[in-house]
BALOBA-1460 file (C-alpha; in Angstrom, 3 decimals):
// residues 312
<rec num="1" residu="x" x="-37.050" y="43.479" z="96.424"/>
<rec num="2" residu="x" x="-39.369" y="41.749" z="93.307"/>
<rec num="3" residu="x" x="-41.458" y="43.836" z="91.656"/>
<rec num="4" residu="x" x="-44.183" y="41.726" z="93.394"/>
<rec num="5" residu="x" x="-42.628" y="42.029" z="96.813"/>
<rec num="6" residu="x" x="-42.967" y="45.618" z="96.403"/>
<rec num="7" residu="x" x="-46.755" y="45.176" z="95.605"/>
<rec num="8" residu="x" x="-47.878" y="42.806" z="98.090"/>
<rec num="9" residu="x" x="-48.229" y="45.354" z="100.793"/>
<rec num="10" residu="x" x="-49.925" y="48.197" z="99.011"/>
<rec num="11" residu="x" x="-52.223" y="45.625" z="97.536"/>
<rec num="12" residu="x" x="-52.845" y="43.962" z="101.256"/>
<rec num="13" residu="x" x="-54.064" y="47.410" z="102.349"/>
<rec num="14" residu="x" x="-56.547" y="48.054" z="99.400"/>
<rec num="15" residu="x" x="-54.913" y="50.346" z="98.043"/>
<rec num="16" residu="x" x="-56.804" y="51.182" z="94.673"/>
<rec num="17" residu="x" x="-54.270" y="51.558" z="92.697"/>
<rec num="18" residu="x" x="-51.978" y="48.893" z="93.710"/>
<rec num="19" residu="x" x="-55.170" y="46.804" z="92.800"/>
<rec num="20" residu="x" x="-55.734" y="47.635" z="89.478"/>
<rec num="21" residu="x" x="-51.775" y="47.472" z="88.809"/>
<rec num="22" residu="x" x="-52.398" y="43.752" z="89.979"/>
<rec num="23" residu="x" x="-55.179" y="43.188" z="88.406"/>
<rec num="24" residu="x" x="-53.349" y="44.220" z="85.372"/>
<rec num="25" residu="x" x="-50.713" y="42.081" z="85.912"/>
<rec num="26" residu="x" x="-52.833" y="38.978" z="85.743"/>
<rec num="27" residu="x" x="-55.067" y="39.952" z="82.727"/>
<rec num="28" residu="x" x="-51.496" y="40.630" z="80.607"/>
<rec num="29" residu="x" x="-49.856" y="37.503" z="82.142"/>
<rec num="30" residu="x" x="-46.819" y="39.975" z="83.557"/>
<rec num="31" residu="x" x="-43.934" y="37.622" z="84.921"/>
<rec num="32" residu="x" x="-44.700" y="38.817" z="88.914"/>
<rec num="33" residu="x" x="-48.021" y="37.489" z="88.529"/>
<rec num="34" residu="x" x="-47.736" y="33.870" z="89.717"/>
<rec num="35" residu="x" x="-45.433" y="35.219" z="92.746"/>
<rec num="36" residu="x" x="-47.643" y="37.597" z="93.762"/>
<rec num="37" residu="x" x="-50.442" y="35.285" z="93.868"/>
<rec num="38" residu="x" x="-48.627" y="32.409" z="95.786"/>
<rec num="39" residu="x" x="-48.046" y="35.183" z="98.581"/>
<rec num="40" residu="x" x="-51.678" y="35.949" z="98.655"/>
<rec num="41" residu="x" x="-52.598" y="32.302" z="98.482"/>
<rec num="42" residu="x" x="-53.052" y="31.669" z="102.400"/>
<rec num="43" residu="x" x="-55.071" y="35.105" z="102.951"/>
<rec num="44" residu="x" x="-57.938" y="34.417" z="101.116"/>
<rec num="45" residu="x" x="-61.544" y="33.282" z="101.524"/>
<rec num="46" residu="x" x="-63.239" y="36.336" z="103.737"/>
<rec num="47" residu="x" x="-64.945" y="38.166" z="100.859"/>
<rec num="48" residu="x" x="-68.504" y="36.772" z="100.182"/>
<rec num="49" residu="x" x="-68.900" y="36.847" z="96.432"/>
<rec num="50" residu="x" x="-72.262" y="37.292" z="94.482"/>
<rec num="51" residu="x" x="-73.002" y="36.859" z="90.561"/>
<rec num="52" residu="x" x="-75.467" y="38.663" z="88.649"/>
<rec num="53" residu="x" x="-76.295" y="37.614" z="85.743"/>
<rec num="54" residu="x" x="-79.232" y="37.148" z="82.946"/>
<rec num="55" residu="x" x="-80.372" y="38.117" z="79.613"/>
<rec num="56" residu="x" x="-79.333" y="41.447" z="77.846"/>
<rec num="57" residu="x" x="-81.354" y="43.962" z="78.985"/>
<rec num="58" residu="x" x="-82.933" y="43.100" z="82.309"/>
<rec num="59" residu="x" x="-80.630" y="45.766" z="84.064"/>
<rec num="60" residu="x" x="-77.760" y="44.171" z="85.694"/>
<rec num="61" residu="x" x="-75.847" y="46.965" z="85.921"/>
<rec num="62" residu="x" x="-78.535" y="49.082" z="87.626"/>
<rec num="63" residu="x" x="-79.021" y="46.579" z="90.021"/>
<rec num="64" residu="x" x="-75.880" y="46.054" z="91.180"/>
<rec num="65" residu="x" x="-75.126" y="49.500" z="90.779"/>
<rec num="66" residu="x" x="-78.228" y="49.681" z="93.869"/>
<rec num="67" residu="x" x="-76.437" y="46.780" z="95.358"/>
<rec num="68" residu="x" x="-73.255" y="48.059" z="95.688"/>
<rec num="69" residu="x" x="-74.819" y="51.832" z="97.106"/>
<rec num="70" residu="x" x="-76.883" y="49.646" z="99.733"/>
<rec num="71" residu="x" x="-73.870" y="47.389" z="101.185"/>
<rec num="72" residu="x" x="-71.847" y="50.689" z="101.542"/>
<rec num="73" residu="x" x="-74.750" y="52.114" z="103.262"/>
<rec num="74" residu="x" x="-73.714" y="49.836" z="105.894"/>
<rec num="75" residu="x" x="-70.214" y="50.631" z="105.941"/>
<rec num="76" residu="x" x="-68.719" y="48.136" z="103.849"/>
<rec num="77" residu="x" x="-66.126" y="47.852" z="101.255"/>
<rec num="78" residu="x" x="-67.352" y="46.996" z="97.529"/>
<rec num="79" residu="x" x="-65.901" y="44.710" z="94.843"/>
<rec num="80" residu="x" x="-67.719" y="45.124" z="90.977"/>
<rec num="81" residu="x" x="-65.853" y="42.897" z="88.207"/>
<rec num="82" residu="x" x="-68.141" y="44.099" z="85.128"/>
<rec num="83" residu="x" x="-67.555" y="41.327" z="82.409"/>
<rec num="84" residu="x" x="-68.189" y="42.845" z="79.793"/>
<rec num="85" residu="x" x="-68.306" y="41.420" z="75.396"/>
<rec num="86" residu="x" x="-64.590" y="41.935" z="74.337"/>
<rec num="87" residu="x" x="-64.187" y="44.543" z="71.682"/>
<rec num="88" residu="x" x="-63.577" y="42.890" z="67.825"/>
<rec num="89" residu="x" x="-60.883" y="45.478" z="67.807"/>
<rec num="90" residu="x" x="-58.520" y="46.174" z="70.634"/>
<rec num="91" residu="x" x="-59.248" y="42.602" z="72.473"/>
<rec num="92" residu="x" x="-59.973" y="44.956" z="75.330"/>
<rec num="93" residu="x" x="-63.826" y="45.435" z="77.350"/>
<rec num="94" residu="x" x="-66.156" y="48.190" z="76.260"/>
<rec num="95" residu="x" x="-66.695" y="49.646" z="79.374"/>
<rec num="96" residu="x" x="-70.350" y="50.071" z="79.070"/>
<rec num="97" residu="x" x="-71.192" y="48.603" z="82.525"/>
<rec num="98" residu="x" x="-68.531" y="51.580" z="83.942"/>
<rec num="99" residu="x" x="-70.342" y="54.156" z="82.187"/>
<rec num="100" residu="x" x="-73.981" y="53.031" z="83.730"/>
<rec num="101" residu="x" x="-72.232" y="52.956" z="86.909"/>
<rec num="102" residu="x" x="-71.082" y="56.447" z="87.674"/>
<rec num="103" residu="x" x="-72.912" y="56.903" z="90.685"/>
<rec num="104" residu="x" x="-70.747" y="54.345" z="92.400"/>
<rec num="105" residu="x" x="-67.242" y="55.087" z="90.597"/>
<rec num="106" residu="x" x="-67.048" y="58.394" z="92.320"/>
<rec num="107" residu="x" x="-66.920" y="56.406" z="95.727"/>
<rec num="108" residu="x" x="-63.508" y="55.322" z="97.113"/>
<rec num="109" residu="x" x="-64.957" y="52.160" z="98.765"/>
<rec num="110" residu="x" x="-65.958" y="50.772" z="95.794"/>
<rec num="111" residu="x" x="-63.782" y="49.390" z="92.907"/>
<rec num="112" residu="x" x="-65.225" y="48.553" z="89.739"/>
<rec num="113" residu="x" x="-63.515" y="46.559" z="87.062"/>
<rec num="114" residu="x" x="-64.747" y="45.896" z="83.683"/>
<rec num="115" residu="x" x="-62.961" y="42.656" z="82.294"/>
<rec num="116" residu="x" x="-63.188" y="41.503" z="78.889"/>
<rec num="117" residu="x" x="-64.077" y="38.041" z="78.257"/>
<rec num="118" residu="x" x="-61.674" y="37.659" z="75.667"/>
<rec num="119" residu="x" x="-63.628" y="34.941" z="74.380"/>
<rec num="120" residu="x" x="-63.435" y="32.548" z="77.201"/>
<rec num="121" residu="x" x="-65.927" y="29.835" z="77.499"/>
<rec num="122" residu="x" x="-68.414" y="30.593" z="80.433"/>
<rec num="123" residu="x" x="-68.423" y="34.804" z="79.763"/>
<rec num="124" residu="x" x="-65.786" y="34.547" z="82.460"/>
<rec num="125" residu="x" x="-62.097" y="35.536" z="81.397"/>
<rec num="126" residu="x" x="-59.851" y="33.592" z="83.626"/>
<rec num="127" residu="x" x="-58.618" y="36.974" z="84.372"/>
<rec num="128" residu="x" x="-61.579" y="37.338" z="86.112"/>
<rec num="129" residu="x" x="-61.164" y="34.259" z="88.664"/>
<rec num="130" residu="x" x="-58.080" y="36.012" z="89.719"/>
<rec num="131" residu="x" x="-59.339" y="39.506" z="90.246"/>
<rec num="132" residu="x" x="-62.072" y="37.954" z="92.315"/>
<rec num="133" residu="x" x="-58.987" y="36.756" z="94.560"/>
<rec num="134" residu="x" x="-57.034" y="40.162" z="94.590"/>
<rec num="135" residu="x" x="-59.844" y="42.355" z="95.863"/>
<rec num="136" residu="x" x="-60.667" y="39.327" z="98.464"/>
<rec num="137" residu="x" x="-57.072" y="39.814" z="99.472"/>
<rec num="138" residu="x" x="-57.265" y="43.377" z="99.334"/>
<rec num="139" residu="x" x="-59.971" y="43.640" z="101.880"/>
<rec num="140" residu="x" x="-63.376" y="44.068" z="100.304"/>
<rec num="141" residu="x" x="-66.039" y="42.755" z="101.982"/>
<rec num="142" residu="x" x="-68.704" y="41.835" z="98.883"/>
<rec num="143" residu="x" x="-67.312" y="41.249" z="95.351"/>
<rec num="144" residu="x" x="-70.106" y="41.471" z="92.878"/>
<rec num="145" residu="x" x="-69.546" y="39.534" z="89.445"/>
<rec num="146" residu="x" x="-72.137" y="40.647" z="86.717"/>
<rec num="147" residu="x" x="-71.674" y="38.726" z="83.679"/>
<rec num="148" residu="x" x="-72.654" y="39.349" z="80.071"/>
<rec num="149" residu="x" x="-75.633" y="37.323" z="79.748"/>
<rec num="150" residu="x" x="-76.764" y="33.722" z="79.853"/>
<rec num="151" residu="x" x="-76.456" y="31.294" z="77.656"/>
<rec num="152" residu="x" x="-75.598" y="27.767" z="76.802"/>
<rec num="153" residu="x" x="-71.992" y="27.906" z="77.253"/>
<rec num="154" residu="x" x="-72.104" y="30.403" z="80.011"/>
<rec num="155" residu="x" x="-73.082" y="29.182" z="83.428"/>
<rec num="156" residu="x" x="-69.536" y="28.421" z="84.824"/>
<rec num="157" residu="x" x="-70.521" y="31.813" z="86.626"/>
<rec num="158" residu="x" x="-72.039" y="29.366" z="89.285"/>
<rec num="159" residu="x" x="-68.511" y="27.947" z="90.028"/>
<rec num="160" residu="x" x="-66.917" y="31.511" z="90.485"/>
<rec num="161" residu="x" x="-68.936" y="32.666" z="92.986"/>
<rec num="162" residu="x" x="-70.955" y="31.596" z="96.280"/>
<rec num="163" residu="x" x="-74.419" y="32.798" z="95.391"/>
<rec num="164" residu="x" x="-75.945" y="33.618" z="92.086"/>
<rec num="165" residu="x" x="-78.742" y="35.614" z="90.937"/>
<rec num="166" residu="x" x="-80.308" y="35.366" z="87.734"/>
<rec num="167" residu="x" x="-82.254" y="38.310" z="86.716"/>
<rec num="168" residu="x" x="-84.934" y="38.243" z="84.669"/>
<rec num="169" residu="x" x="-87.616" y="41.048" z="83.160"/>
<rec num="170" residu="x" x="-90.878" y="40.838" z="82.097"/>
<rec num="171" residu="x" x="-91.999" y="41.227" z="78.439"/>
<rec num="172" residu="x" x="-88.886" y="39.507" z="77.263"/>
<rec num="173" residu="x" x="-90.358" y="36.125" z="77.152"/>
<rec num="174" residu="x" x="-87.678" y="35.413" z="80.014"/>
<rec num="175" residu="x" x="-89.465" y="32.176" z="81.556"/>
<rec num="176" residu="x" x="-88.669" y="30.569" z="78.239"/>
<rec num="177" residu="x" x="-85.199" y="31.604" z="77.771"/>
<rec num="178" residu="x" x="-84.378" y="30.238" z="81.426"/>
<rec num="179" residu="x" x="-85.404" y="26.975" z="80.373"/>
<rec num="180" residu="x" x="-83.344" y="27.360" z="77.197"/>
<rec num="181" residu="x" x="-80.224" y="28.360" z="79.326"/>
<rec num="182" residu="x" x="-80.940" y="25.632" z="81.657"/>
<rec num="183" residu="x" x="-80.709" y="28.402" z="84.611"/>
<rec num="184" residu="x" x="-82.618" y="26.106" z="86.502"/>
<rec num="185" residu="x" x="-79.369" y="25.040" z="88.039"/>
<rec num="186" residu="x" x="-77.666" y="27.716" z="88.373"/>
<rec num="187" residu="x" x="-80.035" y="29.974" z="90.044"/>
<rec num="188" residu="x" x="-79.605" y="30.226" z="93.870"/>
<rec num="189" residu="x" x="-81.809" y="33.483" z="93.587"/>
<rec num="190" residu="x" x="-84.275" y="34.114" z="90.979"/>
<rec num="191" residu="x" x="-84.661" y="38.445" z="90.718"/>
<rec num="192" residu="x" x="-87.628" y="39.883" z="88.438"/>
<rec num="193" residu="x" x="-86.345" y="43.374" z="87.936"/>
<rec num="194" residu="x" x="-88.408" y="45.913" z="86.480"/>
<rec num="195" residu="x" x="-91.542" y="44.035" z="88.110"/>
<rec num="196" residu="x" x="-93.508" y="47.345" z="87.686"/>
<rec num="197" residu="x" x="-94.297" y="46.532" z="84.039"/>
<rec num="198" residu="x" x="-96.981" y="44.122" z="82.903"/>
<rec num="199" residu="x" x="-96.486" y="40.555" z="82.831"/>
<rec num="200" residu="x" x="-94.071" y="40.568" z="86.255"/>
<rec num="201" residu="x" x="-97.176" y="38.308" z="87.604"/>
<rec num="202" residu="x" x="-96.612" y="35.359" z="84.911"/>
<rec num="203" residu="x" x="-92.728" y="35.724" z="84.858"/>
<rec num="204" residu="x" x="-93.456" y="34.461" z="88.674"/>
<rec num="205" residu="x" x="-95.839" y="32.037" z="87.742"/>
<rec num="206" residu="x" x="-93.335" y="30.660" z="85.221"/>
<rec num="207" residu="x" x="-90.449" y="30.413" z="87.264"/>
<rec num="208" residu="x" x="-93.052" y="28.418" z="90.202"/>
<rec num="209" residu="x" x="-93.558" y="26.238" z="87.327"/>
<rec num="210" residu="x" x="-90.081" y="25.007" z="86.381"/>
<rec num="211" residu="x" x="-88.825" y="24.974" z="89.539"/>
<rec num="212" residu="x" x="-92.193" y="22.204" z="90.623"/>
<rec num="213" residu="x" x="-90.826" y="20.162" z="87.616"/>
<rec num="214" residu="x" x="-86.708" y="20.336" z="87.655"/>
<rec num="215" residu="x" x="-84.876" y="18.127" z="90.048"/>
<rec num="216" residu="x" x="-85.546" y="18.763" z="94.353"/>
<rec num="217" residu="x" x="-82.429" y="20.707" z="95.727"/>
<rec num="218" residu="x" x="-81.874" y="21.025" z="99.014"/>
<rec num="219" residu="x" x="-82.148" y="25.404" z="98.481"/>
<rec num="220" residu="x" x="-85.379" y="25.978" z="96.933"/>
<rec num="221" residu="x" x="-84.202" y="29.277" z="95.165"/>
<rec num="222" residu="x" x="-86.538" y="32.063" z="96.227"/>
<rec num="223" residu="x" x="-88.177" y="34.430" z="93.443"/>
<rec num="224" residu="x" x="-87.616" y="38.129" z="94.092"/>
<rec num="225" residu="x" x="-89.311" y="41.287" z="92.709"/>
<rec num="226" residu="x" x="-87.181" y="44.165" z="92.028"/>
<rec num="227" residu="x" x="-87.400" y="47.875" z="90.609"/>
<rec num="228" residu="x" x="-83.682" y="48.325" z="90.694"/>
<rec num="229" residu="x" x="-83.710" y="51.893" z="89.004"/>
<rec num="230" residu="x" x="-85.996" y="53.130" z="91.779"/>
<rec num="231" residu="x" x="-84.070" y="51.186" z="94.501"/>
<rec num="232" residu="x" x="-87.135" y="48.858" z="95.177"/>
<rec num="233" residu="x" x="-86.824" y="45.281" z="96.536"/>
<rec num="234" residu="x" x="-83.115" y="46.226" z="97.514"/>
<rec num="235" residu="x" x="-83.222" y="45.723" z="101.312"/>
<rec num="236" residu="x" x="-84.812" y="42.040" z="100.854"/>
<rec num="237" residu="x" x="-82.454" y="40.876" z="98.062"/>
<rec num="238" residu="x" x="-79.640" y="41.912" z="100.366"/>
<rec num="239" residu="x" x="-81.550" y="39.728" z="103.212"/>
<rec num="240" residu="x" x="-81.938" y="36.977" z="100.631"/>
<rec num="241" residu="x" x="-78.212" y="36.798" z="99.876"/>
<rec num="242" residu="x" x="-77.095" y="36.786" z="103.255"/>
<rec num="243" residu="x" x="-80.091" y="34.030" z="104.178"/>
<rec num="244" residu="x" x="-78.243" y="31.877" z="101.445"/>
<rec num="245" residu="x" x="-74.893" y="32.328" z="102.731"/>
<rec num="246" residu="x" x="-75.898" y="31.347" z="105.953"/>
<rec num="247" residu="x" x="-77.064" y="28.402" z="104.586"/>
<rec num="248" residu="x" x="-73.838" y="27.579" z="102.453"/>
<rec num="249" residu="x" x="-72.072" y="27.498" z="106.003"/>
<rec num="250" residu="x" x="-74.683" y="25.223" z="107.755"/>
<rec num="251" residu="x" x="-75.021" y="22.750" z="104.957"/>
<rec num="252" residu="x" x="-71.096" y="22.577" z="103.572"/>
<rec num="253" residu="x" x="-71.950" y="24.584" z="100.600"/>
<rec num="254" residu="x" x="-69.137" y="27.202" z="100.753"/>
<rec num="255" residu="x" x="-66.635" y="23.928" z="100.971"/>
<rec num="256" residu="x" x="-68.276" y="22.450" z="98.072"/>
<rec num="257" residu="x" x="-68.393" y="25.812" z="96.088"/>
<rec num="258" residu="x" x="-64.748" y="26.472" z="96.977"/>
<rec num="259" residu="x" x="-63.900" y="22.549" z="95.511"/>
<rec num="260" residu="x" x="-65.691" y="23.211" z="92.103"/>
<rec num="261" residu="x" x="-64.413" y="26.602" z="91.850"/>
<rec num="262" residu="x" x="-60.609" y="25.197" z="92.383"/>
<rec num="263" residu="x" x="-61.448" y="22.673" z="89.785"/>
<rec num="264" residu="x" x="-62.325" y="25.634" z="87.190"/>
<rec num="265" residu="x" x="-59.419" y="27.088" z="88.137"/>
<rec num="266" residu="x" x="-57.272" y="24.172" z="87.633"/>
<rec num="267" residu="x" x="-58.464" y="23.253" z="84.249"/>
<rec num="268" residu="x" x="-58.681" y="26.260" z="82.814"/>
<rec num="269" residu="x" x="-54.927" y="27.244" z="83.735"/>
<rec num="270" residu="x" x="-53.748" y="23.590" z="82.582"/>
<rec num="271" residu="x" x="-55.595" y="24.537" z="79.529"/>
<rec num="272" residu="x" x="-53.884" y="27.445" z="78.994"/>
<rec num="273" residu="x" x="-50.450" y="26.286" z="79.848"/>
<rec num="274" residu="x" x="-50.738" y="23.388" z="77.894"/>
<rec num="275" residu="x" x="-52.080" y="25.360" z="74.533"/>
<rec num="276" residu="x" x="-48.774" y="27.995" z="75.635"/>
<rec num="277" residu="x" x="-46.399" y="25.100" z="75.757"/>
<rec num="278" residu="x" x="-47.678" y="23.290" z="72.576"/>
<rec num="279" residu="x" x="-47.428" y="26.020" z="70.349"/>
<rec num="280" residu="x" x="-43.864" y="27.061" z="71.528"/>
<rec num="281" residu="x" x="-42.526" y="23.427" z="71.048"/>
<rec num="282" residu="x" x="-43.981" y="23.510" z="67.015"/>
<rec num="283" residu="x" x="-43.335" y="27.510" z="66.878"/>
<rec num="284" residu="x" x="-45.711" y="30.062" z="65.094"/>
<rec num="285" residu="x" x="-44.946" y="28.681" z="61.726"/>
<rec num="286" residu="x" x="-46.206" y="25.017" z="62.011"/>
<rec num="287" residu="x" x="-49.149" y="26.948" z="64.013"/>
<rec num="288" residu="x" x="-50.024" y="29.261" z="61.073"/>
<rec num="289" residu="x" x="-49.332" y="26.520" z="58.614"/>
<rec num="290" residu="x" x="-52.258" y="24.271" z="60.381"/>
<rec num="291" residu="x" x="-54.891" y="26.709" z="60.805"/>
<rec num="292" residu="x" x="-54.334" y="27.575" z="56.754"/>
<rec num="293" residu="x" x="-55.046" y="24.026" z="56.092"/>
<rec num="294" residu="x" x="-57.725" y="23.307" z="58.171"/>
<rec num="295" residu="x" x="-59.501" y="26.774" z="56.487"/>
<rec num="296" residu="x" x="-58.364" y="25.310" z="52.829"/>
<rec num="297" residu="x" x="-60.348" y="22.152" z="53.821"/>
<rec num="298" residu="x" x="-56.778" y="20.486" z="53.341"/>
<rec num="299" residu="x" x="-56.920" y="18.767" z="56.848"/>
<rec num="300" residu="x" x="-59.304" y="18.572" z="59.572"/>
<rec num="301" residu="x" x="-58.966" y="20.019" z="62.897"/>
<rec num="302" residu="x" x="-58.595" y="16.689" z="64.953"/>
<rec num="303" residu="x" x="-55.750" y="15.571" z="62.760"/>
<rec num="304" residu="x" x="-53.963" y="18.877" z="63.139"/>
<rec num="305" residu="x" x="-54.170" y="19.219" z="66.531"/>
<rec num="306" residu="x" x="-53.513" y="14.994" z="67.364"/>
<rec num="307" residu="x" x="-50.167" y="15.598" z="64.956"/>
<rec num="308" residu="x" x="-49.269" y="18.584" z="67.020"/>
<rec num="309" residu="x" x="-49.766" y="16.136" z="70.364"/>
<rec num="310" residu="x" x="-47.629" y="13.871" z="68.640"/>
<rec num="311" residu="x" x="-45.160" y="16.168" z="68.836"/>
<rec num="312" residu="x" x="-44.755" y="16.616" z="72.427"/>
């Protein structure tokens, strides 16, 4: 029996460890990885998946730290993927989001995961995309995705995951940022956390205001007020997320999510493949030799990497 074979089973009955083994498997690129998920393939699509995501320091991790306690509450089986910055040093996550977890680590139905980005465009490693798969297949019932932050480059969150909830915090000049980040579009639910402080009033007001001027969508995002570390607003952001998914399903939204999401997936593991194969048809020396020149101011960029085309 494959070494895959042998984890299929385990991994089908959530087993926690078999899970993280997986998981494991597809963040180091181990050779059972593509077998094990073709088997899987045909199971998924049952867990609903949520992102959380917004600027450093509106507490994410609290949040979904209250999230996660709440849908257990109700008997159900958790899913946290924690992307977290990739340490300079080891290539591996920090762990931070873990750490400010501990309430929730300490319960069996509920996995957390912190994955490093490993500098992938979007704050999501494409690790990530498949872990979201392996604790669908592995039975969880919500899989909550909080990102590092928001930024330009980082709002391919939206694609990974059916609805998305961008937090924001008042005194943090948030309403501004979101129009930097061009959130706009990416919201499906708009969260003020810590909406006991001052200024939670004109966060609101700021949000109302962007949302009159961007494009109509057919959701109108709702805005939320939230005081995650006393467990406040909870109940109706649950409600929320479920009102949204029920929408998804009535309008052909969890079709069209599942399309742009396959598209990430495709392009980003072409990507890869195609960067993999390149370099092993030069080898490591040409490689080294065009990133020195390109640094030296030798050659450009374009021309090294057209000549390495050329190649192929």
């Amino acid at each position: 029996m494959s070494p895959s074979a042998e984890l299929l089973e385990p991994l089908r009955r959530g087993e926690a460890r078999a899970l993280g083994r997986a998981i494991s498997w597809m963040e180091n690129g181990h050779p059972g990885a593509r077998e094990l998920m073709s088997a899987l393939w045909p199971h998924l699509g049952r867990a609903a998946v949520v992102g959380i995501t917004g600027s450093p320091g509106a507490g994410k991790s609290t949040l979904t730290d209250q999230l996660a306690r709440a849908l257990r509450a109700e008997g159900q089986k958790v899913g946290i993927l924690a992307v977290d910055p990739t340490s300079p040093f080891s290539g591996g996550a920090i762990l931070g989001d873990r750490i400010r977890m501990g309430r929730c680590a300490a319960d069996p139905g509920i996995f957390i995961r912190s994955m490093a980005t490993r500098g992938a465009l979007g704050g999501l490693a494409r690790a990530t995309q498949d872990a979201i798969d392996l604790l669908d297949a592995a039975g969880y019932d919500t899989i909550l995705v909080e990102t590092v932050g928001v930024g330009q480059d980082e709002v391919d969150v939206v694609s990974c995951v059916q609805t998305c909830c961008v937090v924001l915090v008042p005194g943090m000049g948030d309403e501004i940022q979101a129009i930097k980040a061009g959130i706009m579009e990416v919201a499906d639910l708009f969260v003020i956390n810590k909406a006991d402080r001052d200024g939670a009033d004109q966060v609101e007001q700021g949000i109302e205001a962007m949302k009159s001027l961007s494009c109509v969508r057919p959701w109108d995002p709702p805005v939320l007020r939230t005081v995650a570390q006393q467990g406040q607003g909870i109940p109706e952001l649950i409600a929320r997320i479920r009102e949204h998914g029920l929408w998804l399903r009535a309008h052909g939204g969890l079709e069209r999510k599942a399309r742009e999401r396959a598209r990430l997936r495709f392009e980003s593991l072409l990507a890869e493949a195609a960067s993999r194969r390149a370099k092993a048809r030069v080898g490591a020396p040409w490689v080294e030799a065009g990133i020195q020149a390109i640094a030296d101011r030798v050659r450009d960029p374009y021309s090294v990497v057209a000549e390495l085309l050329d190649k192929l």
